[in-house]
C-alpha positions as a LaTeX table, in Angstrom:
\begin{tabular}{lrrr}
\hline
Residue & $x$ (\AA) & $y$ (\AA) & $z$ (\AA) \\
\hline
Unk1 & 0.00 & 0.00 & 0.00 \\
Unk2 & 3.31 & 2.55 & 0.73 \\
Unk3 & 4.78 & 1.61 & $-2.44$ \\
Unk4 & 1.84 & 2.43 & $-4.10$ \\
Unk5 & 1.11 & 5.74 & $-2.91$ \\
Unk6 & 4.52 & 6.63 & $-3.27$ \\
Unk7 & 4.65 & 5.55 & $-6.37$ \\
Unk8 & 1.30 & 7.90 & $-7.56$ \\
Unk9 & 3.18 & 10.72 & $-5.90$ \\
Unk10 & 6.37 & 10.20 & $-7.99$ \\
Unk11 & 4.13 & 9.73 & $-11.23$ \\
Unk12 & 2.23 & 12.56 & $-10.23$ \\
Unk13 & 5.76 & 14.62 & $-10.25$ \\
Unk14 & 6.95 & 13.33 & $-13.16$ \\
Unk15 & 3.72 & 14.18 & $-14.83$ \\
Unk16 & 3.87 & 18.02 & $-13.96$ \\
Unk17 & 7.67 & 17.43 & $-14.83$ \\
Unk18 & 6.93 & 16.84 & $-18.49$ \\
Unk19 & 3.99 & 19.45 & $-18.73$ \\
Unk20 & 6.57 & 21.67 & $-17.75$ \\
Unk21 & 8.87 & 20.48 & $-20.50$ \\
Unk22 & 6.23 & 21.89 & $-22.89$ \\
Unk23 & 4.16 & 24.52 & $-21.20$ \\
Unk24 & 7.31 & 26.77 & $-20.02$ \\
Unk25 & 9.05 & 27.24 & $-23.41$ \\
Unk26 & 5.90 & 27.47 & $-25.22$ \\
Unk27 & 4.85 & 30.53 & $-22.55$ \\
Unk28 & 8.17 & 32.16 & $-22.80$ \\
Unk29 & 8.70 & 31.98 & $-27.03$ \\
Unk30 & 5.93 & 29.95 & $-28.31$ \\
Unk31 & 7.42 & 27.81 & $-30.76$ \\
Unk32 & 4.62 & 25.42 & $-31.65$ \\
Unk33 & 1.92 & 28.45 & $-31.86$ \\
Unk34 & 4.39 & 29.93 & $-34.02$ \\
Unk35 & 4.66 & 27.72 & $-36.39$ \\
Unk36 & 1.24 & 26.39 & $-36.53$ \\
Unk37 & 0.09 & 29.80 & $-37.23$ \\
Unk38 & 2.74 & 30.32 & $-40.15$ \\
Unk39 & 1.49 & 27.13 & $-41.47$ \\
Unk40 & $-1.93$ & 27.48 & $-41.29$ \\
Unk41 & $-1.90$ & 30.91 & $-42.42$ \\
Unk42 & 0.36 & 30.60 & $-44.83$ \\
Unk43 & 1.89 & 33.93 & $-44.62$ \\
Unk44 & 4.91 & 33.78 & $-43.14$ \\
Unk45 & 4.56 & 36.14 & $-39.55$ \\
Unk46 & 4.62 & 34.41 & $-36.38$ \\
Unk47 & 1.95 & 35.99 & $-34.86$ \\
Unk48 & 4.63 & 36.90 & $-31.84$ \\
Unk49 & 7.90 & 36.94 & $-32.61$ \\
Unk50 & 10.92 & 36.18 & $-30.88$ \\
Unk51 & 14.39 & 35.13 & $-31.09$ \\
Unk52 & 13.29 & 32.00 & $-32.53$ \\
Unk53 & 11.87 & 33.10 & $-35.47$ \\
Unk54 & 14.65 & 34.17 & $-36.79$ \\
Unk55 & 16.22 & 32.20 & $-39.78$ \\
Unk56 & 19.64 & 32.22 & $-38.00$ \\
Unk57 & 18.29 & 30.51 & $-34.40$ \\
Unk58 & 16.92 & 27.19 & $-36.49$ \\
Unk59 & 19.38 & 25.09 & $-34.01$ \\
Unk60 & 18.21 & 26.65 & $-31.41$ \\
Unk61 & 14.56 & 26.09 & $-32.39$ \\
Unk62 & 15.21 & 22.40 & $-33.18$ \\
Unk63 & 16.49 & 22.72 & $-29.51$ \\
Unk64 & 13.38 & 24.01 & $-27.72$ \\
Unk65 & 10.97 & 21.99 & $-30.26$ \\
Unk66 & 12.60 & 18.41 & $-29.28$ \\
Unk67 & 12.69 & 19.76 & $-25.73$ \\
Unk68 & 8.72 & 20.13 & $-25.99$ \\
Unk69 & 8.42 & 16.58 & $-28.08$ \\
Unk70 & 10.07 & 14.94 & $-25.15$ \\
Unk71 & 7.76 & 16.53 & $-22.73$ \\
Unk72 & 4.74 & 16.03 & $-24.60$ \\
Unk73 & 5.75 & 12.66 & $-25.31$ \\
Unk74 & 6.64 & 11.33 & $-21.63$ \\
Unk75 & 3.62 & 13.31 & $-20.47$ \\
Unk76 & 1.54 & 11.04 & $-22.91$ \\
Unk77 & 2.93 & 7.74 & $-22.09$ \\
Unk78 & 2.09 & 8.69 & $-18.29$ \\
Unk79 & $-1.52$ & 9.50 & $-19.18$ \\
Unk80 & $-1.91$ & 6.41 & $-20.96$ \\
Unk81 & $-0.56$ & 4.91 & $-18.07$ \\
Unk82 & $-2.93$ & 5.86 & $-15.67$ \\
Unk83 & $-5.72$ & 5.82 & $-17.88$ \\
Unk84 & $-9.14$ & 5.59 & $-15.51$ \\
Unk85 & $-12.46$ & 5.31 & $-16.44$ \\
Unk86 & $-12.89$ & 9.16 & $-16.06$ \\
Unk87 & $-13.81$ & 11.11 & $-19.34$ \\
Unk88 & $-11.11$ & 13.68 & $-18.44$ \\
Unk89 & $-8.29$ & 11.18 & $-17.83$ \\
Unk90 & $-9.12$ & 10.33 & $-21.55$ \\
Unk91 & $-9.60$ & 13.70 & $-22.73$ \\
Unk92 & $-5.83$ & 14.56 & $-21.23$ \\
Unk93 & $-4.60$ & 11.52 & $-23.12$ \\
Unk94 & $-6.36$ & 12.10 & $-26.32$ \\
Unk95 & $-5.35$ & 15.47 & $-26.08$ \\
Unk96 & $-1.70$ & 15.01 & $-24.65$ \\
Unk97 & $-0.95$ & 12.66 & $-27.73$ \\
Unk98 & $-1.80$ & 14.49 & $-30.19$ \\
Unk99 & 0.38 & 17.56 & $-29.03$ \\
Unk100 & 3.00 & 15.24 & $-28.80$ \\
Unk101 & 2.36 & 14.18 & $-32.31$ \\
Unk102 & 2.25 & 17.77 & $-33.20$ \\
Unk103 & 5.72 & 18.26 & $-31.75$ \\
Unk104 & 7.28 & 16.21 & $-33.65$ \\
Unk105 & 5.95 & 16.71 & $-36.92$ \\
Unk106 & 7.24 & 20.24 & $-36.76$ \\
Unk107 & 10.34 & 19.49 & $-34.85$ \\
Unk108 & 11.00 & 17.00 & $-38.18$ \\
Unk109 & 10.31 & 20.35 & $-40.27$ \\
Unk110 & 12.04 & 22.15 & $-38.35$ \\
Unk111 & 15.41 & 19.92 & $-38.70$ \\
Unk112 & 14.61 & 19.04 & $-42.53$ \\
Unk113 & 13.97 & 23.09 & $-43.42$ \\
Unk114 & 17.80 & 23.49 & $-41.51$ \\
Unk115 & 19.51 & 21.28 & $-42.78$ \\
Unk116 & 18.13 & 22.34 & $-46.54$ \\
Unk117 & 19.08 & 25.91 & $-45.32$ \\
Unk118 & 15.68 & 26.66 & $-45.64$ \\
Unk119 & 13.68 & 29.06 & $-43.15$ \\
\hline
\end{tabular}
């Protein structure tokens, strides 16, 4: 019974661990906005820019994006996890997973557009 509760209590850290791998670069430059705006928009301005949207940080970028991936990622795997019958439990996985799957698609761009010198 110890090990148990001890162990929800570690998962539970964890868990705001890897929300915090996302949420604290995405308050403080948002990357993923950014880029989901230029894409969907399709005209180019980050709707707020910052050091990372210039063509010269792309490393940097690639950084902070696989920073958020990993986050997003682990944060999934742990809502999966933990999965209970609860509609929000699923919502948070549902959710979680496909930022996660959002990560990396434009983390890949994101390394394929540097490498090409594109951005």
């Amino acid at each position: 019974m110890f090990f148990k509760s001890m162990m929800s209590k570690m998962q539970k850290t964890w868990l705001w661990v890897f929300a915090g791998m996302f949420l604290i670069p995405e308050v403080l430059w948002s990357p993923v906005s950014n880029l989901c705006y230029e894409l969907l928009n399709n005209n180019g301005h980050p709707y707020r820019a910052t050091f990372l949207t210039n063509p010269d940080n792309m490393a940097w970028l690639a950084c902070v994006l696989f920073l958020q991936f990993l986050g997003s990622l682990c944060f999934s795997l742990l809502m999966w996890k933990n999965i209970k019958k609860s509609h929000y439990y699923w919502a948070g996985a549902i959710f979680s997973t496909l930022l996660a799957l959002i990560s990396f698609f434009l983390f890949y761009l994101s390394m394929t557009l540097g490498m090409h010198g594109i951005g």
